[in-house]
Structure formats: structure tokens, C-alpha cells
C-alpha positions, 0 to 999 in steps of 0.5 A: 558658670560663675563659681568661686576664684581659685586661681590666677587665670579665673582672676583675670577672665573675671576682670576681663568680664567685668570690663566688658559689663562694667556699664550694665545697669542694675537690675538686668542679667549683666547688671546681676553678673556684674555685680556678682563678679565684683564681689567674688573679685573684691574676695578673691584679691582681699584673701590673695593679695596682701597690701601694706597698711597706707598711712592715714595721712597719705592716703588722704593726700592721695585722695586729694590729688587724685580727686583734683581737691585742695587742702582748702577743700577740707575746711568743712571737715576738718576746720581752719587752714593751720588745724589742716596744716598740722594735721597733715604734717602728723602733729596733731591726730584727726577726730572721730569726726574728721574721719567719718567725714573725709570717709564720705567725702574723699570715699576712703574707708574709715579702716584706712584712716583710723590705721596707724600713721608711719611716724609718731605725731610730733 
């Protein structure tokens, strides 16, 4: 029976069992557990683990390297070559714009990017 985590133990047997569905397709009984798993998880890790704020800015370079992009990649978001240089070298912020769409495009959420930088723009 699926309830509530409340413990560590319960934590990895859903991991586990997440693992072992993890391609189930929507809309079947593992499709359904699956998905109920994932959020009872993503609750339990959200109230119990407590992670420091990532800097906007590194979090994009994470992202990027992580989804094998360049800085040119973000040209369609966030304009020429040098607006990305001093955007990434914390001298100048990003828009509103920039940041709903480095959200869709590098799958950050919106949180993460509007969060305080670590130093000061210079």
C-alpha cells in the first residue's frame, strides 16, 4: 500500500520502485504508481532535504554543460555574443524574458533563476 514517506527507509524503497517502473506508460496501473510515487518522493525530499540556493548564473552554466550547449546556443534568448559575456560574468542582470526563456529552454525553474546571485553585479 502506497502512503505518505516518513521515513528514510520508506524514501529509498520508493526510489527503488521508481527505478524499476521508471518507463511505465501513462495511463496504466504502473503508469499511475509511478506517477504517485514521483510526487510523494519530490514532497518528501522537498520537506527533508534542504539545499542551498544555486546562483542563477551557475545554474545556467551547469545546464549548459550538462545539456552539451555553447554560450552561442543562447543567442535566441538572451541576444549577441558580448550581452551573454556580461551576463554570465554577473555584470549585467537578466530580463524577465531571458529568464522565462532559459526556464523553457534549459528546463530550470524560474525560482532558480530569479534567486539571488552570490556576488553583486559589478
Amino acid at each position: 500500500m502506497i502512503t505518505l514517506i516518513h521515513n528514510k527507509l520508506q524514501h529509498q524503497d520508493y526510489l527503488a520502485r521508481i527505478d524499476e517502473i521508471f518507463d511505465a506508460e501513462q495511463g496504466t496501473h504502473d503508469g499511475d504508481e509511478l506517477e504517485l510515487l514521483v510526487t510523494l518522493v519530490r514532497l518528501y525530499e522537498q520537506e527533508n532535504f534542504h539545499l542551498p540556493a544555486l546562483d542563477p548564473i551557475e545554474a545556467i552554466k551547469i545546464r549548459l554543460v550538462g545539456l552539451g550547449l555553447k554560450n552561442k546556443d543562447l543567442e535566441p534568448i538572451m541576444g549577441d555574443p558580448g550581452n551573454i559575456s556580461k551576463i554570465l560574468k554577473g555584470k549585467r542582470s537578466l530580463t524577465v524574458d531571458m529568464i522565462r526563456g532559459l526556464s523553457e529552454m534549459l528546463g530550470l525553474p524560474v525560482e532558480v533563476l530569479v534567486g539571488k546571485r552570490k556576488s553583486k553585479l559589478v
